[in-house]
C-alpha positions in Angstrom: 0.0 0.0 0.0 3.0 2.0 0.8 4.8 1.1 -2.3 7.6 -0.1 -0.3 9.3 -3.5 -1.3 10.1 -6.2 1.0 13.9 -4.9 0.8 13.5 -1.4 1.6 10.6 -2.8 4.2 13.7 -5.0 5.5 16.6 -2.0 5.3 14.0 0.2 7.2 13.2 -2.7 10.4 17.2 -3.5 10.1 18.2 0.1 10.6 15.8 1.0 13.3 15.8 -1.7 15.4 19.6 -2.8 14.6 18.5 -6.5 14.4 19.3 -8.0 10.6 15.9 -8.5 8.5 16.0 -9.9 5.3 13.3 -9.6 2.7 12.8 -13.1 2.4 12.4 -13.6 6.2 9.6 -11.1 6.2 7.9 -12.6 2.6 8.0 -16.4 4.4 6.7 -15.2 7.7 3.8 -13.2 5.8 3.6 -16.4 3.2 2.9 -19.0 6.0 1.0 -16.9 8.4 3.4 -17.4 10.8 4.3 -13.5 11.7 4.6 -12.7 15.4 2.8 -9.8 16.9 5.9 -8.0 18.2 6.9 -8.0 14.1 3.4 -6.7 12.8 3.8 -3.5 15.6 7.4 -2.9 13.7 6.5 -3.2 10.2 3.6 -1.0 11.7 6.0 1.4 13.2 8.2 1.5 10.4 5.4 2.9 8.1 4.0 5.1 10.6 0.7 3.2 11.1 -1.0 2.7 14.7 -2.5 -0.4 15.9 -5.4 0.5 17.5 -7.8 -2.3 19.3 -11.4 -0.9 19.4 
């Protein structure tokens, strides 16, 4: 949505949280359905979205 690819997605998590993401480590988590919460409020983060639980 925010024309972002997985890579500069990855180089943006990787920079601000200094922990190494690949692009393919976020494309299999989203593939399988197997992405953690903590990593949806980062990618959230990252593209200046809130989470908000109503």
């Amino acid at each position: 949505m925010r024309g972002l690819t997985y890579e500069s997605l990855a180089q943006k998590l990787t920079k601000k949280y200094g922990k190494s993401v690949t692009p393919q480590s976020i494309n299999n988590k989203l593939s399988r359905g197997s992405i953690k919460y903590i990593d949806v409020i980062r990618i959230a983060e990252v593209l200046d979205y809130k989470i908000t639980w109503t």
